[in-house]
ZADO-1210 file (C-alpha; in nm, 4 decimals, padded with zeros to 6 digits):
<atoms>
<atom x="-02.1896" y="00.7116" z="00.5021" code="UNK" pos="1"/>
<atom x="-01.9495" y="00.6047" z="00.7452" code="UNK" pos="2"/>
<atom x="-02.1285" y="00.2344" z="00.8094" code="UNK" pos="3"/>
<atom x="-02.0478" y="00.1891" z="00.4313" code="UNK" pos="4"/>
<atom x="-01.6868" y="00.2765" z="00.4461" code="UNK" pos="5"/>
<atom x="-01.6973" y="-00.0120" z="00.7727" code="UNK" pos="6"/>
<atom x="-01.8630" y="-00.2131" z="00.5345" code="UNK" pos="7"/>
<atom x="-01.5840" y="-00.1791" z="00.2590" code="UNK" pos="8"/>
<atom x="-01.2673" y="-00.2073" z="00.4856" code="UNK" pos="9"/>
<atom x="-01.4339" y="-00.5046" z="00.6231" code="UNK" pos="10"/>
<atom x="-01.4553" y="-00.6855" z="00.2617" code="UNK" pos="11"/>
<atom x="-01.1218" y="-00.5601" z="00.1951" code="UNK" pos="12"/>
<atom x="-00.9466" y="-00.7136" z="00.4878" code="UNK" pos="13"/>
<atom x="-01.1649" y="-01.0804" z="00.4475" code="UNK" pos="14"/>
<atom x="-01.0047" y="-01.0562" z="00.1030" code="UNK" pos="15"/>
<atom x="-00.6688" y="-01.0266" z="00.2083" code="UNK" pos="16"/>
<atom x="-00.6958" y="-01.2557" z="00.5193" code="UNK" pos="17"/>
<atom x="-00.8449" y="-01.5298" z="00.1672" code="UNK" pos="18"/>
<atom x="-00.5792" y="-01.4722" z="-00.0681" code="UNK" pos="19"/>
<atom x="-00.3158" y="-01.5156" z="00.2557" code="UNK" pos="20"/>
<atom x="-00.4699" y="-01.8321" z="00.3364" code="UNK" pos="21"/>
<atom x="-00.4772" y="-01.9263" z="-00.0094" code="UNK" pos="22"/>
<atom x="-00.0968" y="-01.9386" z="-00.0240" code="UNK" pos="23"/>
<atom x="00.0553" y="-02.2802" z="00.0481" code="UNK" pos="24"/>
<atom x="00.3406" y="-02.2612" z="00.2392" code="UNK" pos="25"/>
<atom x="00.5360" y="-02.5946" z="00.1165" code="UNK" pos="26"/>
<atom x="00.5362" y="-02.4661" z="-00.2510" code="UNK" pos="27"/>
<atom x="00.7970" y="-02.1708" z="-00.2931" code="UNK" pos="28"/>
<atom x="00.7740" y="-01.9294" z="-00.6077" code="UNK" pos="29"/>
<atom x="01.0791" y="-01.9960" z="-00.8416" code="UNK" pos="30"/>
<atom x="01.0857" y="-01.6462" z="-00.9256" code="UNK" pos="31"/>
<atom x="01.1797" y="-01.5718" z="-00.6008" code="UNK" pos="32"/>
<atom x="01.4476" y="-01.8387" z="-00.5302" code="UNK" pos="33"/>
<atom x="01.5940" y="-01.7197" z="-00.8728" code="UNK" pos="34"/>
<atom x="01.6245" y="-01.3632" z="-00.6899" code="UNK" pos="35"/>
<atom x="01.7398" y="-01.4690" z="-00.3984" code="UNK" pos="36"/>
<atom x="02.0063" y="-01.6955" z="-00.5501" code="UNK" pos="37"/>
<atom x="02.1357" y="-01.3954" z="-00.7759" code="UNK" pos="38"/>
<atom x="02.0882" y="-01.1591" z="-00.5268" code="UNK" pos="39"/>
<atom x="01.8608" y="-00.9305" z="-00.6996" code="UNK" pos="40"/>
<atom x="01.6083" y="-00.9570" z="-00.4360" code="UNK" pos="41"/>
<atom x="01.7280" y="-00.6800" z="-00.2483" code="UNK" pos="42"/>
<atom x="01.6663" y="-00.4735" z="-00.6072" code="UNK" pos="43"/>
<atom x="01.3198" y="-00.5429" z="-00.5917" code="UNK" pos="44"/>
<atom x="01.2816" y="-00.4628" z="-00.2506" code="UNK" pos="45"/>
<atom x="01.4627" y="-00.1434" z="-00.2972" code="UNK" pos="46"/>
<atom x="01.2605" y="-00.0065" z="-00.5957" code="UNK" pos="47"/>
<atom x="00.9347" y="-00.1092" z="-00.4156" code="UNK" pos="48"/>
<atom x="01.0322" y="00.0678" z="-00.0778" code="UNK" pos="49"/>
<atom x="01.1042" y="00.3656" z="-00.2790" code="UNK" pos="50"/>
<atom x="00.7640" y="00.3229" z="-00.4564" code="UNK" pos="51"/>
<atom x="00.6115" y="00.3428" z="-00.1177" code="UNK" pos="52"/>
<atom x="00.8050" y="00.5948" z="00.0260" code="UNK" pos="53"/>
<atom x="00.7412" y="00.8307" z="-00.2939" code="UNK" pos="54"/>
<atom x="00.3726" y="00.7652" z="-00.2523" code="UNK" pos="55"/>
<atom x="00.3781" y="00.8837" z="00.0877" code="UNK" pos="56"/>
<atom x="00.5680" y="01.1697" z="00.0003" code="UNK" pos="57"/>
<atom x="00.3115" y="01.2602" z="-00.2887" code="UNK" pos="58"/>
<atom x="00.0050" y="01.1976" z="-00.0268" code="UNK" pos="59"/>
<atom x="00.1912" y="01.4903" z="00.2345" code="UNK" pos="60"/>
<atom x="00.2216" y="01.7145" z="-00.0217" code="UNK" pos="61"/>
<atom x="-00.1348" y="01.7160" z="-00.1307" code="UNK" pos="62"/>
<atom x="-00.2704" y="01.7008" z="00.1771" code="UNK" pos="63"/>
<atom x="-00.0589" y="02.0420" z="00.2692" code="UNK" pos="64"/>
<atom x="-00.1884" y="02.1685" z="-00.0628" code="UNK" pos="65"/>
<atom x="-00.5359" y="02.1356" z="-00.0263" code="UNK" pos="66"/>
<atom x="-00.5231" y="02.2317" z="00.3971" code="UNK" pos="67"/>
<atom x="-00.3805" y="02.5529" z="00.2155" code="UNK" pos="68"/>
<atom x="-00.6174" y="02.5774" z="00.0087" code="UNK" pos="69"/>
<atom x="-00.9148" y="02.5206" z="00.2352" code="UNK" pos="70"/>
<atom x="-00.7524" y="02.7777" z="00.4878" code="UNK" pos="71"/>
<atom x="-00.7589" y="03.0649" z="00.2209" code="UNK" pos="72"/>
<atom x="-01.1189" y="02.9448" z="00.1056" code="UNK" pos="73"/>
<atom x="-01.2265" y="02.9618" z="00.4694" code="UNK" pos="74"/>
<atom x="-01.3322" y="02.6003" z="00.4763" code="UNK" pos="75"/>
<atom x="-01.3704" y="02.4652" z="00.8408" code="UNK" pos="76"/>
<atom x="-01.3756" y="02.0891" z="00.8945" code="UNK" pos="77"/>
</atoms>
């Protein structure tokens, strides 16, 4: 089982590393000039930071949830 999660992270990170290198540097999105010239940039990067950072929140929680849970059950690791 664990040479098919290798397996997966390595496809995962070849398919980043190809859409990263598929991105051409000289071209810039217009969308994001548009944001940066109004300033509204910063909004998106705001709401997407607290995206993350309520995801990782969510993801502590359950993890203490189910270690609780496992400790009352008497499940070892």
């Amino acid at each position: 089982m664990l040479s098919v999660k290798k397996y997966i992270a390595l496809f995962l990170s070849l398919m980043v590393s190809a859409v990263a290198m598929a991105q051409d540097v000289a071209q810039t999105p217009e969308m994001a000039d548009a944001f940066r010239r109004d300033g509204k940039i910063y909004v998106v990067i705001a709401v997407v930071g607290l995206v993350f950072v309520g995801l990782a929140v969510y993801l502590v929680l359950i993890d203490r949830k189910v270690s609780r849970l496992e400790k009352q059950a008497g499940i070892k690791k």
